[in-house]
C-alpha positions in Angstrom: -1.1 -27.9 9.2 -1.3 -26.5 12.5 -3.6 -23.6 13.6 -3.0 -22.0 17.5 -6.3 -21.3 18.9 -8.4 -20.5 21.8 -10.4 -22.9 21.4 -12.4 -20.7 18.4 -14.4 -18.0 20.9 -17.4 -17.8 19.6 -19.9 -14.6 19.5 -23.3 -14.5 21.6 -26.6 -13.4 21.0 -26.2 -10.8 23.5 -26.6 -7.3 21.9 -28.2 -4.7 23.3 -29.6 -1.2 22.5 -29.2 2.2 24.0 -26.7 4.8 24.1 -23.7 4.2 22.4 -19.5 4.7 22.7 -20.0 6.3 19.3 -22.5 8.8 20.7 -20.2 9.4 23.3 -17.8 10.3 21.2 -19.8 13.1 19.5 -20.6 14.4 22.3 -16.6 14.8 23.6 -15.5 16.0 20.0 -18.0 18.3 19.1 -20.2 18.5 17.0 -18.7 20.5 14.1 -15.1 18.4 14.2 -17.6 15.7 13.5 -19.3 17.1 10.7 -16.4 18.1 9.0 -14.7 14.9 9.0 -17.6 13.0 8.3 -17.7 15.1 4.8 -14.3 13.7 4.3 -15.2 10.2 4.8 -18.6 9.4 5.0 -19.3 11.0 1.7 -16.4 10.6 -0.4 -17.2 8.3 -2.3 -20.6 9.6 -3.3 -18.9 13.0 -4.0 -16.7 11.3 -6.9 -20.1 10.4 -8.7 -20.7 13.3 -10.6 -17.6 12.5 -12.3 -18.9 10.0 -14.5 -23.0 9.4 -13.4 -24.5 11.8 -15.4 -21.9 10.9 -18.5 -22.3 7.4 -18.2 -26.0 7.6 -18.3 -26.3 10.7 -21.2 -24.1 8.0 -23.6 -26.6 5.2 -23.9 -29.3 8.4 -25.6 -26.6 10.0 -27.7 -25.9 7.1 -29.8 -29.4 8.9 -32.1 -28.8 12.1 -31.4 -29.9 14.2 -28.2 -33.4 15.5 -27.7 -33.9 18.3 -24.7 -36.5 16.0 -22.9 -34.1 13.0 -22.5 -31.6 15.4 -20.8 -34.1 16.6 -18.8 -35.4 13.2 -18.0 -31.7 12.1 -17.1 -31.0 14.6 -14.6 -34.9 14.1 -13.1 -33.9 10.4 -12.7 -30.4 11.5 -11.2 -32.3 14.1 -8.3 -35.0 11.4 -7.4 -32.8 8.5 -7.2 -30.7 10.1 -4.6 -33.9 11.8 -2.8 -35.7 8.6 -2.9 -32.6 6.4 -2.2 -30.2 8.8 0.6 -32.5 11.3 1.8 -35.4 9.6 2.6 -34.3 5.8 2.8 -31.0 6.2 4.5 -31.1 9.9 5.7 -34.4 9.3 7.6 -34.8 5.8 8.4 -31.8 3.6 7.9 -29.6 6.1 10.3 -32.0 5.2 13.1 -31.7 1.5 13.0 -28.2 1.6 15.2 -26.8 -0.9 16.9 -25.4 1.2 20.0 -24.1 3.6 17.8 -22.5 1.1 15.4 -24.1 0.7 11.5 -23.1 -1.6 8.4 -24.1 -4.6 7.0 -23.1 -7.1 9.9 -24.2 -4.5 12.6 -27.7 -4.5 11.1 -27.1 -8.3 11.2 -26.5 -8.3 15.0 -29.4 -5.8 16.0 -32.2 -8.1 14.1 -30.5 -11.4 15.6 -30.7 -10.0 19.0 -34.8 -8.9 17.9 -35.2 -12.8 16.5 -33.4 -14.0 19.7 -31.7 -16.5 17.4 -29.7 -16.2 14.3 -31.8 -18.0 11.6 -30.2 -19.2 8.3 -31.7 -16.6 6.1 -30.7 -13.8 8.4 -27.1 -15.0 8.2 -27.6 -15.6 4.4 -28.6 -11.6 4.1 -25.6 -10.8 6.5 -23.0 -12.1 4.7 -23.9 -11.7 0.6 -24.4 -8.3 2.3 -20.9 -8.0 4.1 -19.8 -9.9 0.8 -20.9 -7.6 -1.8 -19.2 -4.7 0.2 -15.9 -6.0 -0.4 -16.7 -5.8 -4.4 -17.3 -2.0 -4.0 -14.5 -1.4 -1.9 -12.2 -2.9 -4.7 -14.2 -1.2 -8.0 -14.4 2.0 -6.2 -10.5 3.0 -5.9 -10.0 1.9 -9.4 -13.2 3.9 -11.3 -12.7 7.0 -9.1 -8.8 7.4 -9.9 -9.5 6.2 -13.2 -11.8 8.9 -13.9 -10.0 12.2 -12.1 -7.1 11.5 -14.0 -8.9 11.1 -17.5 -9.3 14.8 -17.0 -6.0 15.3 -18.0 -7.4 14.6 -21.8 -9.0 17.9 -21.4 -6.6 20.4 -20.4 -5.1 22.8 -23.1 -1.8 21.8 -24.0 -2.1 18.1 -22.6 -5.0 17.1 -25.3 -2.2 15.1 -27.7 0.1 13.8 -24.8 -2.4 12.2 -22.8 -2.9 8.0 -24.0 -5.1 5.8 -22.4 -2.3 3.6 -21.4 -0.5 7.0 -19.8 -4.2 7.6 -18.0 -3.7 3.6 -16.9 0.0 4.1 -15.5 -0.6 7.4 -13.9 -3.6 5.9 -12.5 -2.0 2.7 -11.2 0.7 4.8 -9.8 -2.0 6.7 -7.2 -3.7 3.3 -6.6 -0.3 1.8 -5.3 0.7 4.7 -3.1 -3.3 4.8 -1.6 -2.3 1.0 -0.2 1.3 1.8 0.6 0.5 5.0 2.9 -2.1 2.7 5.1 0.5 1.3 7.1 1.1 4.6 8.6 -2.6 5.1 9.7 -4.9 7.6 8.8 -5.0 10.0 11.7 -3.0 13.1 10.1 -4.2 12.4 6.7 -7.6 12.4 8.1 -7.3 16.0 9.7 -7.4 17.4 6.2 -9.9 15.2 4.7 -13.0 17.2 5.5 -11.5 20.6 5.0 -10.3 19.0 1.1 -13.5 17.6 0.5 -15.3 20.6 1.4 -13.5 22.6 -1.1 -14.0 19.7 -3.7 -17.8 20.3 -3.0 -17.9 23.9 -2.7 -15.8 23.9 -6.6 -18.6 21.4 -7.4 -21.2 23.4 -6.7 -19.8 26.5 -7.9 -19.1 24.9 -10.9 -22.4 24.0 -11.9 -23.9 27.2 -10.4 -22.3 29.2 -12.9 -23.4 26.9 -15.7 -27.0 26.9 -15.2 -27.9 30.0 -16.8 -26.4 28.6 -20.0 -30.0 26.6 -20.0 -32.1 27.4 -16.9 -34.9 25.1 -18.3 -32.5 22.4 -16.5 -33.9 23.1 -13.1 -37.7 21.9 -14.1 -35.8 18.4 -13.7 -36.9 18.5 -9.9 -40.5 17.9 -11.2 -41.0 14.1 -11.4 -42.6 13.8 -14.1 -40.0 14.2 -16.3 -38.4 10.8 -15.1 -41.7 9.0 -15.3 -41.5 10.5 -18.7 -38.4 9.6 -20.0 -38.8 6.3 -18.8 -42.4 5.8 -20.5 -40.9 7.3 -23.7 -37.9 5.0 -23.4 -39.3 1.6 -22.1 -36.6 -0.4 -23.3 -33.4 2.0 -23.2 -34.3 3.4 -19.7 -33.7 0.1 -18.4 -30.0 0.7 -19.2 -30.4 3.9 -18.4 -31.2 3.4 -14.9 -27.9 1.1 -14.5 -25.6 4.4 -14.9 -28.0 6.5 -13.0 -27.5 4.3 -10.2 -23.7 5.8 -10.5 -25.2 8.7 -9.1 -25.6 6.8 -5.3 -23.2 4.4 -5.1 -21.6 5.4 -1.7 -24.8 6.0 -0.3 -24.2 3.3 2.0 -21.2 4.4 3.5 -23.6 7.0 5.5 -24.8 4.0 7.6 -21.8 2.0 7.2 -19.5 5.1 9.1 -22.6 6.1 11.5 -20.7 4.8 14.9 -17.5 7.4 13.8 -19.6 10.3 13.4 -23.2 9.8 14.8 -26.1 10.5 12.8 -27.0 13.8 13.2 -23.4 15.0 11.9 -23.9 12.8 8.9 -27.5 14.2 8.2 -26.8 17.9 8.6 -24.0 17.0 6.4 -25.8 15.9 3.8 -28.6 18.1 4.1 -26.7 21.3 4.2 -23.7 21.1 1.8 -23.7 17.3 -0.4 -27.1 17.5 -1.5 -27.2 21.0 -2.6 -23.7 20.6 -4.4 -23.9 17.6 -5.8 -27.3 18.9 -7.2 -26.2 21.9 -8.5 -23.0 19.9 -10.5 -25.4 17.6 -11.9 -27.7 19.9 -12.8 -24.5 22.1 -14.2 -24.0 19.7 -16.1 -27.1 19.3 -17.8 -27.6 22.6 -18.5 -24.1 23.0 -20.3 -25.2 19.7 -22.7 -28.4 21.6 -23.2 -26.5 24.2 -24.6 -23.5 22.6 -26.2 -24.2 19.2 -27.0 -20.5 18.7 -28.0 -19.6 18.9 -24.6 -21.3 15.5 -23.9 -17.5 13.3 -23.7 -16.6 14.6 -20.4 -19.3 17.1 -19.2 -17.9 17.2 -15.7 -14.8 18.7 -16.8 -15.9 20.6 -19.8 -17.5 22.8 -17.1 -14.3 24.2 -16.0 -13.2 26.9 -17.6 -9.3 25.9 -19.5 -7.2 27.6 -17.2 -8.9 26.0 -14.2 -9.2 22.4 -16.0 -5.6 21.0 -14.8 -5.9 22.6 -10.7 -9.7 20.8 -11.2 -7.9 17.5 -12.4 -5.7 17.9 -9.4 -8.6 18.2 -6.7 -10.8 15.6 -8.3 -7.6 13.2 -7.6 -7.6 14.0 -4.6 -10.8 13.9 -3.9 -10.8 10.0 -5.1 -7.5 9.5 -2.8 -10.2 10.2 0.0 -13.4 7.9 -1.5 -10.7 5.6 -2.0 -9.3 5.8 1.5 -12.7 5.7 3.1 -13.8 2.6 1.1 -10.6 1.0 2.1 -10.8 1.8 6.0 -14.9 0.4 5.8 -13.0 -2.9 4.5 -11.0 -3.0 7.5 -13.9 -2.3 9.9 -16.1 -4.8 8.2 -13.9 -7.3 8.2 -12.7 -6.6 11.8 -16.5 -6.9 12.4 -16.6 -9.8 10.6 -13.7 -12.3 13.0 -15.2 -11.0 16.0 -18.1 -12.6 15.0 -17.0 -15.4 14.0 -17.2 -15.3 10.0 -13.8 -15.0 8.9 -10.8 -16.5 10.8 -8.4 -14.8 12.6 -6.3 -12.0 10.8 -3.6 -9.6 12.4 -5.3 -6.1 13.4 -3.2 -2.9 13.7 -3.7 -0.1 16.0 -2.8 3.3 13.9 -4.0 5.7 16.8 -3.5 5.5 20.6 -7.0 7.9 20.9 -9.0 6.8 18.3 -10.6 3.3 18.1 -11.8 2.9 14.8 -8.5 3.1 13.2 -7.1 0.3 12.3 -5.1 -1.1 9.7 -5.0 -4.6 8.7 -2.3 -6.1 6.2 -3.6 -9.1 4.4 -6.7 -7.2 3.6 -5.0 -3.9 2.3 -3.0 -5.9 0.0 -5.3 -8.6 -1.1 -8.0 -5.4 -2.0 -4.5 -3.8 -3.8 -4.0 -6.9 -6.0 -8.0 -6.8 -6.9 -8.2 -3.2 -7.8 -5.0 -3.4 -10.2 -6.6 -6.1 -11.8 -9.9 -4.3 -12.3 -8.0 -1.5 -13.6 -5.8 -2.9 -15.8 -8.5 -5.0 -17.2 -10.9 -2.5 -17.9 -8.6 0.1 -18.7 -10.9 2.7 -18.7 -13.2 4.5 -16.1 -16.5 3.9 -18.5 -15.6 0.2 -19.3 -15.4 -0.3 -15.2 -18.6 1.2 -14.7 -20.3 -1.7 -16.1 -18.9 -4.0 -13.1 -19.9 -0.8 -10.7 -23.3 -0.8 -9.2 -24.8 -4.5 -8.8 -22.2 -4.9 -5.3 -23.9 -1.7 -4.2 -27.7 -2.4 -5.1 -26.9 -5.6 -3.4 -25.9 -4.3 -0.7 -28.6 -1.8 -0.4 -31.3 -4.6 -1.1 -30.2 -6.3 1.9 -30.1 -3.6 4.2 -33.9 -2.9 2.8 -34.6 -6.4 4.1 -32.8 -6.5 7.8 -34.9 -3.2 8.3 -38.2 -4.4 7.4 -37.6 -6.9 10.2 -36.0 -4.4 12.8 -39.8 -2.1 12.1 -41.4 -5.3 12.3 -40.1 -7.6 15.4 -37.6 -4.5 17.1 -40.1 -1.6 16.5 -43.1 -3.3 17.4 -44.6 -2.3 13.6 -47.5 -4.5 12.1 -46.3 -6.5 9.6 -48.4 -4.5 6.8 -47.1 -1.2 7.8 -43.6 -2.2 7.9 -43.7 -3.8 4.6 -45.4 -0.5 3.2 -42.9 1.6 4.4 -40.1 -0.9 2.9 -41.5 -2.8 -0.6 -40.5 0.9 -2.6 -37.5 1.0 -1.7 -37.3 -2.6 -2.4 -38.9 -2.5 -5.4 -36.9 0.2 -6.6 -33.6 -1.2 -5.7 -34.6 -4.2 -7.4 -35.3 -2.1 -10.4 -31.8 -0.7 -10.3 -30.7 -4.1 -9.6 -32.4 -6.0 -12.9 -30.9 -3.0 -14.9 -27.1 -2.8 -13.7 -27.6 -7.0 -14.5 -28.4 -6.4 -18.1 -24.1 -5.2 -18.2 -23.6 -8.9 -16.5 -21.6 -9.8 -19.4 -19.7 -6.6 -20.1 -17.9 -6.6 -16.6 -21.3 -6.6 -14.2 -20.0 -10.5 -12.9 -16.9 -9.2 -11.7 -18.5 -8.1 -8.2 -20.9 -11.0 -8.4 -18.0 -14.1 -8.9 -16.4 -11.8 -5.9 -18.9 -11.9 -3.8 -20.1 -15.3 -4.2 -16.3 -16.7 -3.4 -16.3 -14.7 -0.3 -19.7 -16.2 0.5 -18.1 -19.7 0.5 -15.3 -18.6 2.5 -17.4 -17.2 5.4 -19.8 -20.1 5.4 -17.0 -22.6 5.0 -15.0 -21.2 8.0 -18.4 -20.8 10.4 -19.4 -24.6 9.3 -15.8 -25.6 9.8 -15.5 -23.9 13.3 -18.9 -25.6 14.6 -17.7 -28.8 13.7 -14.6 -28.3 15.0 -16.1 -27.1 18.4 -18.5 -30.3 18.1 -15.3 -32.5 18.0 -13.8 -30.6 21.4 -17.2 -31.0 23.3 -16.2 -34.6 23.0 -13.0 -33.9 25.2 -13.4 -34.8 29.1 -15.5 -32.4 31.3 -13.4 -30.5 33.1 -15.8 -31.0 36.7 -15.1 -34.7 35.7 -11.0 -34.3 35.3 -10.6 -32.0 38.6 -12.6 -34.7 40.1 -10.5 -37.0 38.9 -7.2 -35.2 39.9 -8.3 -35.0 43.4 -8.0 -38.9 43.7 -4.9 -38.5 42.2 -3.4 -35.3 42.3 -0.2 -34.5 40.4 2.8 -32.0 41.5 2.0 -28.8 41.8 4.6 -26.1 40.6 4.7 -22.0 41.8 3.1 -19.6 39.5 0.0 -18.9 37.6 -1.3 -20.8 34.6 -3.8 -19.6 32.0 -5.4 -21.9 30.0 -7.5 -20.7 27.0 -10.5 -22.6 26.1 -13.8 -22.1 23.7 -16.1 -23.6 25.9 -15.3 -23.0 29.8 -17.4 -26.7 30.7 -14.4 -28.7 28.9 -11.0 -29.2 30.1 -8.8 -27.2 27.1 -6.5 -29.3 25.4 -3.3 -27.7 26.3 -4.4 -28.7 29.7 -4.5 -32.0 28.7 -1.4 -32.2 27.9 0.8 -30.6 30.2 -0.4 -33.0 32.7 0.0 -35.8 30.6 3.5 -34.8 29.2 4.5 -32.9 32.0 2.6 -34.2 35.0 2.3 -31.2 36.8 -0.4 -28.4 37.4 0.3 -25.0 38.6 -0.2 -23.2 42.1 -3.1 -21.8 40.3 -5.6 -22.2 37.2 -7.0 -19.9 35.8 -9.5 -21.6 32.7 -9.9 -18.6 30.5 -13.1 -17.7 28.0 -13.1 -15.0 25.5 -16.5 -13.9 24.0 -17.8 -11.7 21.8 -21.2 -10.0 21.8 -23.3 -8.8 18.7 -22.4 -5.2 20.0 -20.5 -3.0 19.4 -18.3 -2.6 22.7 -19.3 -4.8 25.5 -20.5 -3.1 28.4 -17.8 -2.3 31.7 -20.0 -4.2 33.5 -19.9 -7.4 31.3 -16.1 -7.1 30.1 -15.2 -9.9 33.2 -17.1 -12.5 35.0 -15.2 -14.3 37.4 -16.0 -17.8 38.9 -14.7 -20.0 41.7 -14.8 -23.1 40.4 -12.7 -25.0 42.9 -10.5 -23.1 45.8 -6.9 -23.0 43.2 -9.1 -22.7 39.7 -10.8 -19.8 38.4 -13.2 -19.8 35.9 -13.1 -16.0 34.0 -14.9 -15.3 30.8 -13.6 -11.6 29.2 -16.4 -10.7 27.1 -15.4 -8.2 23.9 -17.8 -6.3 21.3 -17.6 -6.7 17.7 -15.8 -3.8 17.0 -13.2 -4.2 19.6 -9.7 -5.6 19.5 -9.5 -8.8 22.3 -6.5 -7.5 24.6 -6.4 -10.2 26.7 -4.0 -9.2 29.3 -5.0 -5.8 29.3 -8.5 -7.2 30.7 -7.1 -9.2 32.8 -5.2 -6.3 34.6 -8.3 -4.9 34.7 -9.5 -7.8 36.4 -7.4 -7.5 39.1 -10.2 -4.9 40.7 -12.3 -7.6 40.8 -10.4 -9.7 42.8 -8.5 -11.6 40.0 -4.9 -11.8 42.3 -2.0 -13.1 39.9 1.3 -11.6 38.7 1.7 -11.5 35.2 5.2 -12.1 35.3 5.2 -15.3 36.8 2.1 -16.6 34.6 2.0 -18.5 31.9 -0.3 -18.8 28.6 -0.7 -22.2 27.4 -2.9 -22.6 24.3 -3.8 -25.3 22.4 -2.6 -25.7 19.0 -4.4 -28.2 17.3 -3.1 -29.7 13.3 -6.6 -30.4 11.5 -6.7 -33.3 9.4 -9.0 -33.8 6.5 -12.1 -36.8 6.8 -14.0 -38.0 4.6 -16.7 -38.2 7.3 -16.1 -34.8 8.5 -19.4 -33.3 7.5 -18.0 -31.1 5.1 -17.0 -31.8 1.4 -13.5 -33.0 0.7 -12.9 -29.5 -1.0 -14.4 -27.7 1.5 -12.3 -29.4 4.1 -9.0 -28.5 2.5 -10.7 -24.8 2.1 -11.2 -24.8 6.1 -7.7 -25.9 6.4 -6.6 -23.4 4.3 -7.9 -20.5 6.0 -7.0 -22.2 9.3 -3.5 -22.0 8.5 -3.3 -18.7 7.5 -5.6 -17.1 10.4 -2.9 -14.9 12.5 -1.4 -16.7 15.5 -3.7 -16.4 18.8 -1.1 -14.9 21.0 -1.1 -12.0 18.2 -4.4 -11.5 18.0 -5.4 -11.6 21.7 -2.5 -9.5 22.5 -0.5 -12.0 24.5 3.2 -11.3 25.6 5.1 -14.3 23.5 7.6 -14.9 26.2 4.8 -16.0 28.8 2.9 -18.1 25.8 3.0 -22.1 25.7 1.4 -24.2 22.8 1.2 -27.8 22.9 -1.0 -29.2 20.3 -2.8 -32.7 18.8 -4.6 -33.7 15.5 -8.1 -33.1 14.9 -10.0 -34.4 12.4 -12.5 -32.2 10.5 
């Protein structure tokens, strides 16, 4: 096996808080282009709830018959969950917590490890089960948001007999496919119509349930709290389910903090504050009203309040609309896991530019179809929208429980809170999460380990690939000094040939491999050296003033580090053109790129497990070639390469 590297670059704990390139950008775009397409992505997925929350969670109290005060109760549980858990939690607090603009899991990660000043074992524990659990929604989420739009066919006049569950399924799988087949071509002119559709898919929402609350106005008295703490003192043992599906209600909630560095926070709060909240209340509580009235409407009370000739255009948007959540989810995989090589979690994989302007958008291959083959699995094996939503809600309460838990320590050690108050203002949500949690675990059986084997397999690949790396770097400290070789070589100095050489190395103290052995196989060394360093920061973007450091380390070698952000893409030579103000002088035609390339063996005294060595190698082997993922011309790239055991 042979794996081209840089020596692994490794990230720093070097973040750094302040004004941010994604503030920037709201300022250049405007505030209302923002907001618009922050509808369209941000809240996608959140706008698909209604869908299915409310007749998920109605199903587990029909079974006996319906009583007016459990309907009630339902839709009081629905409006606090997602005042307790988006408005308050993420809405006014969470959205704060940025990392230069940037949110997410990992972000969150960075920002507390530059508070800590270290990067302790439970921090990167919370990070990736976290960044882990994400990857179970974005799979789940395509499949029960498709799923459910097209069940609607069921319900239009003329269709009731044609439409089979396995018809549903093929439609369904049909949409899924062409989701993943369009990301290739980017999402820049899809996503200029993705806030004005999503608008109109809340506006119908809204309008929707407007027009059925009069059919039980005695619906609206839901906003009064106590009848949730009623209907779950009543119910003691059935709530607990109960609260599972309500969860449905704000998965997607995370996706506000998640998307924060596209949009900024204050389009994403006026967003939600002004249009989401008030439509997806006003669906929900649609929707309670018309059970209220007709109980018989209970089997699919999102579309039952559609009048028939409207049921098929509404079957139509709702697709759409979970084209979008599915689209969103999808990109957030991409950013994440971009996020997650620059920081040295995952190895490397090959990273697509969609847009010349727009820096966020990216497409990566191996993740968009590795995320296609999961969600046609969970659809095909659940075959149904309400049998998925048993596996739907433990990745997300999991994900929100550890973004509970980074943000008591960014009030505590990055805010400068006491302890006590920080942990008052976090242990509710906590504790209610946790509530949420214990509840979606009690469908572990029916589906609910699907997200949970995922994420604990991506757990073991992350920490077998940063274990792996450090003892791979601790076998190349071993190599010779590089002070001590140019030493050496000025005793004895080998022929020197014209042009530039660029030798890429990990750790800027030890002579790189490849240099190694071009002198030992070639005996010669170039006009001039040029030992190269890439590193990446936990933030975002790297600072101009931090993106080169260049050092004379002897009068014909140069010592440069290029120093990248998390969310960035490494373009090596474009940085070194850049360098070129700072008195970098080569020409890149006449240079050359030699990287080491280095076949890792398997030992028994490696450190690692036998398994987990063959694991490391694994993901060695497939991590995307160096000179693709640092952006470096192929024609001016040299590998030479030894064994390594690990």
């Amino acid at each position: 096996m042979a794996q081209a590297s840089a020596d692994a670059p490794k990230p720093e704990n070097n973040a750094s808080s302040g004004a941010s390139g994604g503030h920037g950008r709201a300022a250049h775009a405007g505030f209302w282009t923002l907001l618009i397409g922050s509808i369209g992505v941000v809240y996608g997925d959140i706008g698909t709830s209604p869908l299915y929350a409310f007749r998920e969670s109605i199903k587990h109290v029909a079974l006996n018959g319906l009583e007016r005060s459990e309907v009630i109760g339902i839709i009081s549980l629905i409006f606090w969950a997602l005042m307790t858990l988006v408005s308050i939690k993420y809405v006014l607090l969470i959205l704060f917590m940025d990392n230069k603009g940037e949110g997410g899991t990992l972000a969150l990660m960075a920002l507390v490890q530059r508070a800590l000043g270290r990067r302790p074992i439970f921090l990167f524990g919370l990070g990736i089960v976290g960044a882990a659990l994400f990857y179970g929604d974005a799979m789940i989420t395509p499949a029960i948001s498709v799923l459910s739009a097209v069940e609607g066919l069921a319900l239009v006049p003329g269709l009731e007999n044609r439409i089979t569950p396995a018809l549903v399924l093929t439609i369904a799988i049909g949409v899924l496919i062409g989701v993943f087949v369009i990301q290739s071509r980017g999402t820049g002119k899809v996503g200029a119509v993705f806030g004005p559709i999503t608008i109109v898919w809340f506006l119908t929402m809204g309008g929707l349930g407007a027009l059925h609350l009069f059919d039980d106005p005695e619906i609206l008295t839901a906003v009064n709290p106590y009848f949730a703490a009623n209907f779950i003192l009543t119910h003691p043992g059935l709530s607990f389910v109960v609260l599972g599906s309500v969860f449905l209600a704000v998965t997607g909630a995370e996706a506000l903090y998640a998307d924060m560095g596209h949009f900024g926070a204050k389009p994403i709060r006026a967003a939600w504050v002004f249009l989401v909240l008030p439509c997806l209340m006003l669906n929900y509580f649609g929707q309670g009203a018309l059970v209220l009235a007709h109980p018989d409407a209970i089997q699919n009370p999102f579309f039952e309040l559609a009048p028939s000739w409207f049921r098929l255009p509404l079957v139509l948007l709702a697709t759409v609309a979970t084209v979008i959540a599915s689209q969103a989810v999808i990109t957030g995989a991409f950013s994440l896991t971009q996020q997650a090589i620059q920081l040295g979690l995952l190895p490397r994989m090959e990273i697509r530019r969609t847009s010349e302007t727009q820096a966020g958008q990216i497409y990566m291959p191996q993740v968009n179809w590795l995320l296609l083959v999961g969600v046609l699995i969970l659809a095909v094996g659940f075959g149904s929208s309400s049998e998925l939503a048993a596996a739907y809600g433990i990745a997300i309460t999991g994900v929100m429980i550890m973004s509970s838990c980074l943000a008591f320590l960014i009030l505590w050690r990055l805010w400068k809170w006491p302890a006590p108050l920080a942990a008052l203002t976090m242990v509710p949500f906590l504790t209610l999460e946790s509530v949420f949690m214990a509840s979606n675990l009690t469908k572990f059986l029916e589906g609910g380990f699907v997200p949970l084997v995922l994420a604990l397999g991506l757990v073991i690949i992350m920490w077998t690939w940063v274990r792996g790396s450090r003892l791979l770097s601790e076998t190349v400290r071993r190599d010779e000094p590089l002070a001590k070789l140019f030493e050496t070589l000025s005793h004895h100095p080998p022929h020197r040939v014209r042009g530039a050489a660029i030798f890429l190395t990990g750790d800027p103290d030890v002579a790189p491999a490849a240099l190694m052995h071009n002198l030992k196989h070639n005996q010669v060394l170039h006009e001039q050296i040029i030992i190269l360093t890439v590193r990446t920061v936990n933030a975002p973007r790297a600072p101009d003033g931090e993106r080169v450091k260049i050092e004379d380390f002897m009068p014909d070698v140069k010592r440069v580090q290029l120093t990248f952000g998390f969310m960035e893409t490494p373009n090596v030579v474009k940085a070194l053109t850049e360098a070129r103000k700072h008195g970098l002088k080569f020409d890149i035609m006449k240079t050359s790129f030699f990287l080491s390339r280095r076949t890792i063996v398997p030992s028994e005294k490696s450190g690692m497990p036998l398994w987990q060595d063959h694991l490391f190698i694994f993901l060695a082997r497939n991590a995307t070639n160096a000179t693709d993922f640092f952006h470096i011309p192929s024609g001016r790239a040299v590998e030479l390469g030894n064994q390594v055991m690990v």
